[in-house]
Backbone as CSV, one residue per row, in Angstrom:
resi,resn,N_x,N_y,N_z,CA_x,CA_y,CA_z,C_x,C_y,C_z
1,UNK,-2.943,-24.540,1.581,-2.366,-23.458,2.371,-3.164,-22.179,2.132
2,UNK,-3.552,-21.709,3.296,-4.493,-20.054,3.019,-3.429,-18.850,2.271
3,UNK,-4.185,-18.331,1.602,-3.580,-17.289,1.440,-3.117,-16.003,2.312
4,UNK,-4.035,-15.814,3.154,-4.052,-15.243,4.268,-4.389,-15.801,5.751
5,UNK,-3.386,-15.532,6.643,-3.507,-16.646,7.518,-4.148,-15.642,8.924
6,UNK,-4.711,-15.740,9.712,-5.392,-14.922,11.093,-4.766,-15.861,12.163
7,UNK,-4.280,-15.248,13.454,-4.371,-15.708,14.642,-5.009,-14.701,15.453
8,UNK,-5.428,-15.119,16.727,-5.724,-14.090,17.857,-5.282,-14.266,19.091
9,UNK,-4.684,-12.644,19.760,-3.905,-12.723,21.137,-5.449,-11.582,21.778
10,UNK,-6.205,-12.352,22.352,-7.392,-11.498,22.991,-8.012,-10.873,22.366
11,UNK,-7.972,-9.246,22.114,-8.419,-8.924,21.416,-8.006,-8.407,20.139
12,UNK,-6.583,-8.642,19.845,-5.992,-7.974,19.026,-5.940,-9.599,17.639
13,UNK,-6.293,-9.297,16.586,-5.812,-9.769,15.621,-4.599,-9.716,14.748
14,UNK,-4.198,-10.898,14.383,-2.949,-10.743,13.712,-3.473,-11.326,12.116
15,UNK,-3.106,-10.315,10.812,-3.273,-10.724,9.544,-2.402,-11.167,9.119
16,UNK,-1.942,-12.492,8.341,-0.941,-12.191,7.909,-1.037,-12.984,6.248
17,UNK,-0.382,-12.283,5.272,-0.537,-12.390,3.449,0.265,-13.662,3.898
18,UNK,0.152,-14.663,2.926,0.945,-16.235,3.016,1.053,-16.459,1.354
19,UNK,1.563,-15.655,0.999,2.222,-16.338,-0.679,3.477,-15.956,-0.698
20,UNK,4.285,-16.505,0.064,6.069,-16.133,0.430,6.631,-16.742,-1.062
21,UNK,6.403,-17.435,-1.753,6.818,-18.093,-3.183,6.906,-16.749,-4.098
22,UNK,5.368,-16.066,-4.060,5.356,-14.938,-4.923,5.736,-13.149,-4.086
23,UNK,6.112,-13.046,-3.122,6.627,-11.948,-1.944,5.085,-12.188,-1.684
24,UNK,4.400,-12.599,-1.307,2.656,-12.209,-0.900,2.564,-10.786,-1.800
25,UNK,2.625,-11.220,-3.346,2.032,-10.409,-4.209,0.464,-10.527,-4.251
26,UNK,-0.251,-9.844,-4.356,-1.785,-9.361,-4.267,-2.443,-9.678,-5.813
27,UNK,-2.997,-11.448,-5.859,-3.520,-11.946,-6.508,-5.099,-11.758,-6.174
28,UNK,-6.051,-12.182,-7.078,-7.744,-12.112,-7.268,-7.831,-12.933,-5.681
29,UNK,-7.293,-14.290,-5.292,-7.358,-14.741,-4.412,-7.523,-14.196,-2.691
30,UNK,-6.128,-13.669,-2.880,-5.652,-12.683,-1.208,-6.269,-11.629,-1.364
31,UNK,-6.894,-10.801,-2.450,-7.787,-9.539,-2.186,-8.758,-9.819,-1.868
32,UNK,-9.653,-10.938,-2.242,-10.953,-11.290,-1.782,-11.122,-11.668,-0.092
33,UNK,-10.038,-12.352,-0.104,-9.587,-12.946,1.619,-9.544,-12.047,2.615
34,UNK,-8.707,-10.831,1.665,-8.166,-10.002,3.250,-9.360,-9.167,3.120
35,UNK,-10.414,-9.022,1.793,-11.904,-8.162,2.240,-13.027,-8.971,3.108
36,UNK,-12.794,-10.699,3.258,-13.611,-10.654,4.437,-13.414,-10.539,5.595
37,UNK,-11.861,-10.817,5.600,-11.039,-11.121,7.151,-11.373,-9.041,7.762
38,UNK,-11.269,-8.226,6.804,-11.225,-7.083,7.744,-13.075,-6.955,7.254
39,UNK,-13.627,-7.373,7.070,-15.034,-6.897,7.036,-15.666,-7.216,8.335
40,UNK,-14.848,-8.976,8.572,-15.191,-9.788,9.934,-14.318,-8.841,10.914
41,UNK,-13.363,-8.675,10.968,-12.479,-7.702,12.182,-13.484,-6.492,12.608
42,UNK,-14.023,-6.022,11.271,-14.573,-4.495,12.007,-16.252,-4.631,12.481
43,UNK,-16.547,-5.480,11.871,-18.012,-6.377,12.948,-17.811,-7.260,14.208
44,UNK,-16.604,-7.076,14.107,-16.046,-8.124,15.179,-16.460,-7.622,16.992
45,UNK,-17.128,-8.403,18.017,-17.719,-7.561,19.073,-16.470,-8.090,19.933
46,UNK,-15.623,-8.823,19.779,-14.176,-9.652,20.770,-13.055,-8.648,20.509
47,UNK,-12.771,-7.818,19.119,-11.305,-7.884,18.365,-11.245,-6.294,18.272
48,UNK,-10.137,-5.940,18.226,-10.410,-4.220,18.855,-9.239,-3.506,18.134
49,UNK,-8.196,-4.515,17.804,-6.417,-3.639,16.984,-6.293,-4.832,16.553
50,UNK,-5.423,-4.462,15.251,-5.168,-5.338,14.124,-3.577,-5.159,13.830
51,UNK,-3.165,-6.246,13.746,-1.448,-6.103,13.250,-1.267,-6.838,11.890
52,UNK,-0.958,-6.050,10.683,-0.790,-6.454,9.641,0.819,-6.770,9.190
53,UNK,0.738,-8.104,8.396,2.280,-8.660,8.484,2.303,-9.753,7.211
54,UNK,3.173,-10.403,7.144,3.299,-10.784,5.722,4.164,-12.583,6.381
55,UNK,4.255,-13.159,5.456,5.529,-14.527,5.642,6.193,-14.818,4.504
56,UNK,7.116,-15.012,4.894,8.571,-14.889,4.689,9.208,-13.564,4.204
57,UNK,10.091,-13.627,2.922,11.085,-12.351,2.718,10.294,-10.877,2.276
58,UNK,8.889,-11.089,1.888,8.236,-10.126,1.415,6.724,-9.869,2.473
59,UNK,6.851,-8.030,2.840,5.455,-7.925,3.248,4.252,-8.250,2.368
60,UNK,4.388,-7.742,1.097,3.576,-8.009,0.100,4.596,-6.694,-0.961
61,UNK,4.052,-7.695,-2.502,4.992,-6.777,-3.287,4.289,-6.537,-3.994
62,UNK,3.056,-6.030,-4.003,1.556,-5.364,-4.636,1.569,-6.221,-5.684
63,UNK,0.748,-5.350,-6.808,0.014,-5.942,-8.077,0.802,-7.652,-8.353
64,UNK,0.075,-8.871,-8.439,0.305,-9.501,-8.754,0.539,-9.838,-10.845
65,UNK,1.453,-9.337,-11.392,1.468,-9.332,-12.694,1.835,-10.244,-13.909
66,UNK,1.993,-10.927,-13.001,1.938,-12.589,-13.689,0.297,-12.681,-14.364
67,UNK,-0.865,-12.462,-12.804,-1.865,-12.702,-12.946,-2.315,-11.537,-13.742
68,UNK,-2.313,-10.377,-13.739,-2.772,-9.884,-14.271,-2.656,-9.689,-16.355
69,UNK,-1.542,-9.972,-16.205,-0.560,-10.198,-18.024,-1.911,-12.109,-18.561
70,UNK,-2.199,-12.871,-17.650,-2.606,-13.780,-17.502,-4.285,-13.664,-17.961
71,UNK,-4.651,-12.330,-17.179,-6.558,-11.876,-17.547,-5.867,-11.075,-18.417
72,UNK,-5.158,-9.930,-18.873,-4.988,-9.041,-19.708,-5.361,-7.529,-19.058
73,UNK,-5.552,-7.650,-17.636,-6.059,-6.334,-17.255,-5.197,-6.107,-16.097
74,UNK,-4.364,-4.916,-16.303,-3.323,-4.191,-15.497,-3.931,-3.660,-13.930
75,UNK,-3.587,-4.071,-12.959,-3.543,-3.267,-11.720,-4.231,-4.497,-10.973
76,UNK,-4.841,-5.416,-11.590,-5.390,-6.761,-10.965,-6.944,-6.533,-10.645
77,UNK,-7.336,-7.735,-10.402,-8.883,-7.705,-10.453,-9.586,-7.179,-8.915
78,UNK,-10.053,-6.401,-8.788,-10.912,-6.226,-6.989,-11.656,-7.348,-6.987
79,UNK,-11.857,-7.543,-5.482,-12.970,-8.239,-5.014,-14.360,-7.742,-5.417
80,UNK,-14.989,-8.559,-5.034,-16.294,-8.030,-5.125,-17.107,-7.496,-3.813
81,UNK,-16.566,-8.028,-2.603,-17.163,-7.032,-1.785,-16.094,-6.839,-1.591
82,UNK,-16.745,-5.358,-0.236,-15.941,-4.091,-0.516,-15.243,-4.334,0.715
83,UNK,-14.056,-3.847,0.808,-12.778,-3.706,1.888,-12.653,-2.745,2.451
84,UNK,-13.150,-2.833,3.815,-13.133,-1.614,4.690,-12.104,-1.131,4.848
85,UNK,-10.782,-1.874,5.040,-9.332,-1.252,5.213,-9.164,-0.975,3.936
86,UNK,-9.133,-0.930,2.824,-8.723,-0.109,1.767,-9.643,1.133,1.548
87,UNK,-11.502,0.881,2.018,-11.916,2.217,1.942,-11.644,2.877,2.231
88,UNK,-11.495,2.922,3.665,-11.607,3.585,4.919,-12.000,3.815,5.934
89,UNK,-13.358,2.340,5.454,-14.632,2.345,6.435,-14.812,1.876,7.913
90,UNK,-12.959,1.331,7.981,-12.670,0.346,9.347,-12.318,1.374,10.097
91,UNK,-13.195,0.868,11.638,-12.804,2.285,12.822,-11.452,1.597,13.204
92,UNK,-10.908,0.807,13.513,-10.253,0.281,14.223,-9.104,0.362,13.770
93,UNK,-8.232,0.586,14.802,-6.958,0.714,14.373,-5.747,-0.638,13.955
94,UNK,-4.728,-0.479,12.915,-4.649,-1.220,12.569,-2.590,-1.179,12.626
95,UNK,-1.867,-1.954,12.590,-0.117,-1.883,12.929,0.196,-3.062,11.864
96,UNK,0.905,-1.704,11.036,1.905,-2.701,10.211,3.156,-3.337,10.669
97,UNK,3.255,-4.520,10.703,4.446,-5.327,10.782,5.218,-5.717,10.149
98,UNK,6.310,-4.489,9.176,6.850,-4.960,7.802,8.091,-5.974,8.102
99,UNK,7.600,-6.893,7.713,8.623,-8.009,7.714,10.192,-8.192,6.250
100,UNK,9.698,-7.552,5.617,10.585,-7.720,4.264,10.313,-6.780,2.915
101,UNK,9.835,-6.928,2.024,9.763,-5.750,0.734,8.498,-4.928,1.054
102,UNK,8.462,-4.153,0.470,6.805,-3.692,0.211,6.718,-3.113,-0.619
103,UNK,6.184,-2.979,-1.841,6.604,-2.564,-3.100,4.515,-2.204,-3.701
104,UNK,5.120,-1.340,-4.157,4.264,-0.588,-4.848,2.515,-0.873,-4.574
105,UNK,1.390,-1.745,-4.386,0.293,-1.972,-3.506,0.930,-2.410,-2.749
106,UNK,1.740,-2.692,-2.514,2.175,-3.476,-0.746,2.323,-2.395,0.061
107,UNK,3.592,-1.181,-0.823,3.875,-0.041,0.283,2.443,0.469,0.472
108,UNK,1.534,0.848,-0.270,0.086,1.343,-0.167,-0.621,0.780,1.030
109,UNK,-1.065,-0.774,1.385,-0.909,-1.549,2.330,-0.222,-0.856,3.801
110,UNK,1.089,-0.794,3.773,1.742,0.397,4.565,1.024,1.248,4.901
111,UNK,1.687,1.632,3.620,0.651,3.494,4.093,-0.927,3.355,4.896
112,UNK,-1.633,2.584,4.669,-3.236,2.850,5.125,-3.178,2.532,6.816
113,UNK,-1.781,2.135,6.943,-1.927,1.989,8.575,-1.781,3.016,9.132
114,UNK,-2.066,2.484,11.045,-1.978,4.183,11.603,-0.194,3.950,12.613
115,UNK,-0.024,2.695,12.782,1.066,2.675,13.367,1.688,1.694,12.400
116,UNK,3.325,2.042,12.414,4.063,0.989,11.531,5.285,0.480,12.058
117,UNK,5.817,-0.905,11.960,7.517,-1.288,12.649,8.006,-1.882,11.391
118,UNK,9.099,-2.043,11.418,9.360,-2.490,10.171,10.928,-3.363,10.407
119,UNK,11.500,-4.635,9.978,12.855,-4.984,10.647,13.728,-4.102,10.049
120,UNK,14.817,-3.974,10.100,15.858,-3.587,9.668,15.970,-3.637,8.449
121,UNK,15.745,-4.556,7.850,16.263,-4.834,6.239,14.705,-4.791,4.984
122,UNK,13.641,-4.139,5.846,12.827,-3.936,4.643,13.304,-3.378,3.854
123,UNK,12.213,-3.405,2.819,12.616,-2.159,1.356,11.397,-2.051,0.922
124,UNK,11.655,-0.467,0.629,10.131,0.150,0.384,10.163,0.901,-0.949
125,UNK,8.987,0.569,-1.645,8.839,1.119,-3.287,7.549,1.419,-3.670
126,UNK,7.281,2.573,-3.870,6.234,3.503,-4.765,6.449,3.096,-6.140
127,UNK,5.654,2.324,-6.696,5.775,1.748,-7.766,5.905,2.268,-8.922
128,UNK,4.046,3.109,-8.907,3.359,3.573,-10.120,3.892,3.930,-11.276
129,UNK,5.439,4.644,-10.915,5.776,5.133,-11.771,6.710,4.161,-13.227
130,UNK,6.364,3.283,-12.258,6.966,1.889,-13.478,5.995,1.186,-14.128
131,UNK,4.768,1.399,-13.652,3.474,0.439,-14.358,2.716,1.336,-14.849
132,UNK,2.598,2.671,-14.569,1.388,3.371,-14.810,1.799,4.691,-15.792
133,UNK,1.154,5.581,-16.438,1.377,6.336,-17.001,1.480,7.946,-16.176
134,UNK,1.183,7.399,-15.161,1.417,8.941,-14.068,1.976,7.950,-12.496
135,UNK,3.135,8.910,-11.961,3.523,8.429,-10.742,3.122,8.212,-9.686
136,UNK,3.454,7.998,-8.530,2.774,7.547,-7.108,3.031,9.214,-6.581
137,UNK,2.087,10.324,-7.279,2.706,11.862,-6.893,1.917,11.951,-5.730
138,UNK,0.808,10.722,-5.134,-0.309,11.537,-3.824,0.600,11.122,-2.720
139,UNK,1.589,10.271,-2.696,2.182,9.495,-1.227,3.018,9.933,-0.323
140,UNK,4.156,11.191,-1.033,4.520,12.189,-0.214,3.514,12.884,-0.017
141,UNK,3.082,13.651,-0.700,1.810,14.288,0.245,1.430,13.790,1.733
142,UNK,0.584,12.473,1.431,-0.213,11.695,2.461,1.107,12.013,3.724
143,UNK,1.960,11.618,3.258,3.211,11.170,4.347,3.428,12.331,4.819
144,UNK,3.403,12.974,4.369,3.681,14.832,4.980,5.135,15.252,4.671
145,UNK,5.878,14.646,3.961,7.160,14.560,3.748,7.788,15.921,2.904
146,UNK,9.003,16.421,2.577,9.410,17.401,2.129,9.487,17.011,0.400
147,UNK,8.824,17.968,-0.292,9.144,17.869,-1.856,10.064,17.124,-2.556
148,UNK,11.329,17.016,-2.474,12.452,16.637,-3.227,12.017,14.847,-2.394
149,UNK,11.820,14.812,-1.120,11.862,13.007,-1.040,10.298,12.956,-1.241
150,UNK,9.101,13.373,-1.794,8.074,12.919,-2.096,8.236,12.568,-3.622
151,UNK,9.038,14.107,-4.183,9.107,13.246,-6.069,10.335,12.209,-6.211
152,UNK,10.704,11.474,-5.132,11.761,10.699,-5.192,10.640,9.364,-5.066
153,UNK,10.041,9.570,-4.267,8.808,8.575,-3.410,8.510,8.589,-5.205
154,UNK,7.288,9.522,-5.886,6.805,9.222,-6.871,7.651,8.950,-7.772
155,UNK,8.569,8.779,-7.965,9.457,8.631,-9.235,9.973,7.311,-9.398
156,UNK,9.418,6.521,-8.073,10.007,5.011,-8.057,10.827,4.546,-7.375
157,UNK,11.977,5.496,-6.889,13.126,5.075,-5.953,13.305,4.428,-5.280
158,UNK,13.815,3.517,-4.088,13.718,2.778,-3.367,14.066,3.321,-2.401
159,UNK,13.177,3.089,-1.012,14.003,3.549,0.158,14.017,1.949,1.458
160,UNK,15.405,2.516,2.036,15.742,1.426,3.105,14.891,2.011,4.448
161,UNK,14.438,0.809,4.847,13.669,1.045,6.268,14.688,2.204,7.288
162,UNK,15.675,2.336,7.080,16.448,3.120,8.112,15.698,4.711,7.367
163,UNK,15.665,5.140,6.047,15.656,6.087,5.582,14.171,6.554,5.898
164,UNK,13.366,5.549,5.818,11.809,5.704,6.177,11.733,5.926,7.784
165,UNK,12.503,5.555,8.824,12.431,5.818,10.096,12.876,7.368,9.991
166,UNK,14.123,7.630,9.525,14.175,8.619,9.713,13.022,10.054,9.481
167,UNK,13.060,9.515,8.349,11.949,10.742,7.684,10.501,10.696,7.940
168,UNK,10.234,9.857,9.408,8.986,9.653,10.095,7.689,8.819,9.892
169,UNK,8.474,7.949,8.489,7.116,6.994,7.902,6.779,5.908,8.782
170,UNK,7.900,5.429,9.406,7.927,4.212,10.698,8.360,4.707,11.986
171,UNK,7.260,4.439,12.903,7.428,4.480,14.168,8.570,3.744,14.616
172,UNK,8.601,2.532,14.265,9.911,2.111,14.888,10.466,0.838,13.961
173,UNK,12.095,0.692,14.154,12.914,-0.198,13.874,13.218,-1.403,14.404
174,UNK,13.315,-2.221,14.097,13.295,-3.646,14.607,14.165,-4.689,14.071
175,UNK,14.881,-5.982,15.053,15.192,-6.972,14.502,14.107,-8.270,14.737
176,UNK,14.206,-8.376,13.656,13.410,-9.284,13.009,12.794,-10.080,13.875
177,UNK,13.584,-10.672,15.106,13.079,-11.612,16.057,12.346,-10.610,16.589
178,UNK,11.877,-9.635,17.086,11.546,-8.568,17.730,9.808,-8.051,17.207
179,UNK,10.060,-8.469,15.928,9.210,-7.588,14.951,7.673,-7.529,15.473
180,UNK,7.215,-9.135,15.916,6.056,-9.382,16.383,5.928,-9.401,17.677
181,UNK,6.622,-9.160,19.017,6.557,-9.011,20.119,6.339,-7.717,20.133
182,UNK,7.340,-6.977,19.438,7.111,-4.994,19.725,5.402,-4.655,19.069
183,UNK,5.371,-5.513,18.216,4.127,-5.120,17.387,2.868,-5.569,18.427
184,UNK,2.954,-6.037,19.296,1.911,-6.616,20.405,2.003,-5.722,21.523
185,UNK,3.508,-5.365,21.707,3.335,-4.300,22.834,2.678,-3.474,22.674
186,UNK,2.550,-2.722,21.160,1.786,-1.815,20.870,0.341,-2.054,20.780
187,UNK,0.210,-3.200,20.263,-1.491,-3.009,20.569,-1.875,-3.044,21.557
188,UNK,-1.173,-3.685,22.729,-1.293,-3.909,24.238,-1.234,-2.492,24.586
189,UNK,-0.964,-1.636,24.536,-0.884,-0.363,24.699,-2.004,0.346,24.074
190,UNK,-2.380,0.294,23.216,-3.689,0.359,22.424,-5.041,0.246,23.591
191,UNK,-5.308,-1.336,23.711,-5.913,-1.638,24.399,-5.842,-1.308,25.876
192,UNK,-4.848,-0.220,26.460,-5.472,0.410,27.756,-6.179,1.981,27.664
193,UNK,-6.214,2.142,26.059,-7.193,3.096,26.433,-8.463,3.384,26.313
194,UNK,-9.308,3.935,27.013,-10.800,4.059,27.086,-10.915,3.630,25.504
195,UNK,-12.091,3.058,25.665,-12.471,2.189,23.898,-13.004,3.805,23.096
196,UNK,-13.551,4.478,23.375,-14.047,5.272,22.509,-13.010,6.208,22.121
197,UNK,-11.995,6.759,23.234,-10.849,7.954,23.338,-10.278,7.062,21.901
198,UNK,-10.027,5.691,22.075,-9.007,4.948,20.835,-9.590,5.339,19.859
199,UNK,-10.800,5.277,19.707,-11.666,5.240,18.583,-11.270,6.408,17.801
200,UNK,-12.178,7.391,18.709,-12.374,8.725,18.269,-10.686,9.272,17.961
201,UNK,-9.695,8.865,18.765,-8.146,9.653,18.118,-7.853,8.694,17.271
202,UNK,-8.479,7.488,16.540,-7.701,7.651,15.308,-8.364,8.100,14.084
203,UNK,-10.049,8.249,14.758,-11.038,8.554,13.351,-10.411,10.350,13.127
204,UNK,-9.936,10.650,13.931,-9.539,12.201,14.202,-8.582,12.463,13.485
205,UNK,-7.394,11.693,13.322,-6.080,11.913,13.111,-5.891,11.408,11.527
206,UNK,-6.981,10.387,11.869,-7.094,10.022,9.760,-7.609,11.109,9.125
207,UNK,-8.943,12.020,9.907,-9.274,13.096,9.119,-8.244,14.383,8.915
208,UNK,-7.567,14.544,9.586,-6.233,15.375,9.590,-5.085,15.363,8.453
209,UNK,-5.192,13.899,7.787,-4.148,13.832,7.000,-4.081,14.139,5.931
210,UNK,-3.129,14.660,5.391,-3.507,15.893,3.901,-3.798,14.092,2.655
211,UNK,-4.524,15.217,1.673,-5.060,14.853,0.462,-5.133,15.020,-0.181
212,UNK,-5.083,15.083,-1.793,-4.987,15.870,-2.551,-6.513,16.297,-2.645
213,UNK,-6.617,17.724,-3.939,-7.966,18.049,-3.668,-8.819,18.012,-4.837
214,UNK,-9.910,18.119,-4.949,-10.735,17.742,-5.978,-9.917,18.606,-7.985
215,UNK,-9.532,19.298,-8.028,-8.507,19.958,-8.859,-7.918,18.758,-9.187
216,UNK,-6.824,19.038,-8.037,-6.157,17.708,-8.394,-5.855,16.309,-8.437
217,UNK,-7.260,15.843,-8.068,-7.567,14.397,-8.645,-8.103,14.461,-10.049
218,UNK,-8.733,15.697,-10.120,-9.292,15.870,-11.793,-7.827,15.981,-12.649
219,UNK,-7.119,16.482,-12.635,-5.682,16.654,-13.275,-4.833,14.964,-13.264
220,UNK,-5.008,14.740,-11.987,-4.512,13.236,-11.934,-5.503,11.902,-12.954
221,UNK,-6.446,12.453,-13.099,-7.377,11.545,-13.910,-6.603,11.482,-15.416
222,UNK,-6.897,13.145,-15.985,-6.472,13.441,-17.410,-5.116,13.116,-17.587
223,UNK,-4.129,12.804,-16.817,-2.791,12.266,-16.854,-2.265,10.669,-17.245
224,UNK,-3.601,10.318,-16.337,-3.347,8.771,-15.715,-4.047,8.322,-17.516
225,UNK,-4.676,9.083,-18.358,-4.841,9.144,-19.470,-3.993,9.832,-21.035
226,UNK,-2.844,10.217,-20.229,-2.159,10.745,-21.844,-1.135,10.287,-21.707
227,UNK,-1.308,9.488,-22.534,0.289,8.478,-23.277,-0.159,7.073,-23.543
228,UNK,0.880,6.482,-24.028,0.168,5.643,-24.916,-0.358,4.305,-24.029
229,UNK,-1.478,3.792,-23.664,-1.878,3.064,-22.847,-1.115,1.169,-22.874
230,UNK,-0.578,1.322,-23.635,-0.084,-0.391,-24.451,1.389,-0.121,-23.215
231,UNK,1.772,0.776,-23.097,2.994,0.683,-21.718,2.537,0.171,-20.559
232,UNK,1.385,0.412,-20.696,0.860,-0.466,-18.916,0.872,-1.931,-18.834
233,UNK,1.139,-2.469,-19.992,0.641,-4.093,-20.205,2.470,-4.247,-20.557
234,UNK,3.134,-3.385,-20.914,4.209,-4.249,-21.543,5.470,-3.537,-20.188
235,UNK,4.707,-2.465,-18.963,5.711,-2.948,-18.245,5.791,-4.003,-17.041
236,UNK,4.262,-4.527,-17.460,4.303,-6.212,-16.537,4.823,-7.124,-17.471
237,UNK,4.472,-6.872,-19.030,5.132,-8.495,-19.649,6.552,-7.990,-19.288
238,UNK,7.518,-7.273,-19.380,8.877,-6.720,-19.323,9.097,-7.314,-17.927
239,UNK,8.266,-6.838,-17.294,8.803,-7.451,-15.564,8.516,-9.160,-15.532
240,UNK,7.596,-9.424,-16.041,7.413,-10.739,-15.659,8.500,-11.620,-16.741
241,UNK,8.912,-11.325,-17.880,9.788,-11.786,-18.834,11.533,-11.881,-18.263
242,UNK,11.681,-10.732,-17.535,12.612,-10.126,-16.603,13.750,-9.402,-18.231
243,UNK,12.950,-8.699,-18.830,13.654,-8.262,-19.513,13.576,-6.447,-19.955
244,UNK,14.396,-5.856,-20.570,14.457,-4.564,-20.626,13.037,-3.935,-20.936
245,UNK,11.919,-2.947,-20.855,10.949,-2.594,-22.093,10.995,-2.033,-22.989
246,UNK,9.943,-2.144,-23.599,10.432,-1.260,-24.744,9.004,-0.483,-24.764
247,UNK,9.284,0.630,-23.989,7.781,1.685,-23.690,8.018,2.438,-25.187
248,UNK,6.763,3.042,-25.351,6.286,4.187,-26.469,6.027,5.077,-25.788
249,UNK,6.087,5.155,-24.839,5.751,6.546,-24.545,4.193,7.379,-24.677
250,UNK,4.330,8.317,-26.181,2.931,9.167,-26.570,2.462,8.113,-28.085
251,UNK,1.506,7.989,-28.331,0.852,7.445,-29.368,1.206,9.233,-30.518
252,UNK,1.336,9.962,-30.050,1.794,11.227,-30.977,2.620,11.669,-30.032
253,UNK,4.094,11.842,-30.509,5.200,11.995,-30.035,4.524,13.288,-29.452
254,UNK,4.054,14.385,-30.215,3.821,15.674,-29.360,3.010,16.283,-28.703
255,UNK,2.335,15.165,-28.390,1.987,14.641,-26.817,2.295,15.273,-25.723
256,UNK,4.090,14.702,-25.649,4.672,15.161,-24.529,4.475,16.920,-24.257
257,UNK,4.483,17.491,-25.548,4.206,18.669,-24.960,2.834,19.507,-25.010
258,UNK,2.169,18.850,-24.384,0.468,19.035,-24.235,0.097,18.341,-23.377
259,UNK,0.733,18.573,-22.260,0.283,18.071,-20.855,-1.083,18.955,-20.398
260,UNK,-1.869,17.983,-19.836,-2.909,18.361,-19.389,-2.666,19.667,-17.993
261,UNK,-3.140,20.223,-17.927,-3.437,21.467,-16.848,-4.114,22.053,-16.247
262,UNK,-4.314,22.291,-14.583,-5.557,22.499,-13.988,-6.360,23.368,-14.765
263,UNK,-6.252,24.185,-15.145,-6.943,24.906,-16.004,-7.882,24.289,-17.294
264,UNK,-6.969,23.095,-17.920,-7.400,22.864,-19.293,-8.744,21.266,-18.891
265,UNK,-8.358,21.250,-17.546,-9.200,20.175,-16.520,-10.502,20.168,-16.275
266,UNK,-10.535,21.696,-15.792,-11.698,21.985,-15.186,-12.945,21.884,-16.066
C-alpha cells in the first residue's frame, strides 16, 4: 500500500497521505514521497492545482514519534531532496482538503496552502508547544489572527473546524460527503483563469503574508535553545508510552529567569 496515493481529474491533482493506522503521521517514508510527488506536480506541463487530503480519520497528525523515539532524533528525519511545497518553491496553487485531525506538522501542512475546506468535525493543533522547547508563536502571525487566539494557537490548544472558519483560517465548511466534490469545484474555478493572472495572484498574495523578521527568528533560535534539551525526547517517549511526563524544564532552575532578549540576540 503507498504511502501517498495521487489521482488525476485533468489538470488538477489530487494528493492524498495513506497511513490511516497511524492518522497519516509524517514518517522518513511519506516525506520522501510527497517531495517527489510535488517536485513532479510543479514540472508537471498537464497539472496546474493541487488538492491536498489525507485517508481515513486523520489529515495527517505531523511528526511521526514512534519513528522518531525509534532513530533517537526529535522532529523526524527530512528527505533528501528538497520539497517545493514545504519551501516555497511551488508556483502552483495548492487546496487543502481536511478530512479529520491535523495536528501539529499536519496543521503546518494546512497552513502552507492557499485555499482550505475542512468537514465539520476536524480538529486542529499547533503542537510545538508540547514537543519543543519554544511554542508554535510564528502561526498566528502567518494567519493574521488577533493576539489572545494566536498565543492560544502557540500554546497548544485545540481548535474545532467551526472555530477556524470563523476566525478566517478555512474558506469553507463541509460534510464530509461533500469534502472532495467542493474541493474540485474550486480548482475548477481555478482553472478558468488566465494561467499566468492564477499564477502571478498567488505568487503575490504569498508575498503579502506577514512573517516574522530577521530579530525575531534570531530570538526564536536562542529560545528554541534554553532549557533543558532531554524534554524533547521524553515528550515523544511520554506520548508514545501514553503516559504523564516528567519534563525538567531548565538544566539550572534559574534559567527561567534569563530569558534570552532581542537585545541580548543581536
Amino acid at each position: 500500500m503507498a504511502v501517498v496515493e495521487t489521482e488525476r481529474h485533468g489538470q488538477v491533482l489530487v494528493v492524498r497521505m495513506n497511513r490511516p493506522d497511524r492518522l497519516n503521521a509524517l514518517n522518513t517514508e511519506m516525506r520522501t514521497e510527497l517531495a517527489r510527488i510535488w517536485t513532479d506536480f510543479r514540472h508537471s506541463k498537464e497539472l496546474e492545482v493541487a488538492i491536498f487530503t489525507g485517508t481515513g480519520r486523520g489529515f495527517c497528525a505531523g511528526e511521526d514519534m514512534k519513528e522518531s523515539l525509534q532513530k533517537g532524533v526529535a522532529g523526524g528525519e527530512r528527505p533528501k531532496q528538497e520539497d517545493p511545497f514545504m519551501t516555497g518553491a511551488l508556483e502552483k496553487p495548492v487546496i487543502a482538503a481536511v478530512n479529520g485531525f491535523a495536528m501539529g506538522g499536519g496543521f503546518m501542512l494546512v497552513e502552507r496552502t492557499d485555499l482550505r475546506l475542512a468537514v465539520r468535525e476536524a480538529i486542529f493543533e499547533v503542537s510545538e508547544a508540547k514537543r519543543w522547547l519554544l511554542g508554535g508563536y510564528n502561526h498566528g502571525h502567518i494567519a493574521n489572527v488577533p493576539y489572545p487566539i494566536a498565543m492560544e494557537m502557540a500554546l497548544g490548544f485545540r481548535f474545532t473546524a467551526q472555530r477556524f472558519y470563523e476566525i478566517g483560517f478555512l474558506n469553507r465548511l463541509v460534510d464530509a460527503a461533500d469534502l472532495m466534490p467542493e474541493a474540485l469545484k474550486m480548482a475548477e474555478h481555478l482553472l478558468t483563469l488566465p494561467p499566468a493572472s492564477r499564477v502571478n495572484t498567488v505568487h503575490m498574495m504569498r508575498q503579502m503574508r506577514p512573517a516574522p523578521g530577521p530579530d525575531m527568528r534570531k530570538l526564536a533560535d536562542a529560545l528554541h535553545e534554553h532549557g533543558a534539551k532531554s524534554d524533547l525526547m521524553e515528550s515523544r517517549a511520554a506520548f508514545a508510552e501514553k503516559r504523564k511526563p516528567n519534563f525538567k524544564g531548565w538544566n539550572d532552575p534559574e534559567d527561567r529567569y534569563r530569558l534570552p532578549t532581542l537585545n541580548s540576540v543581536k
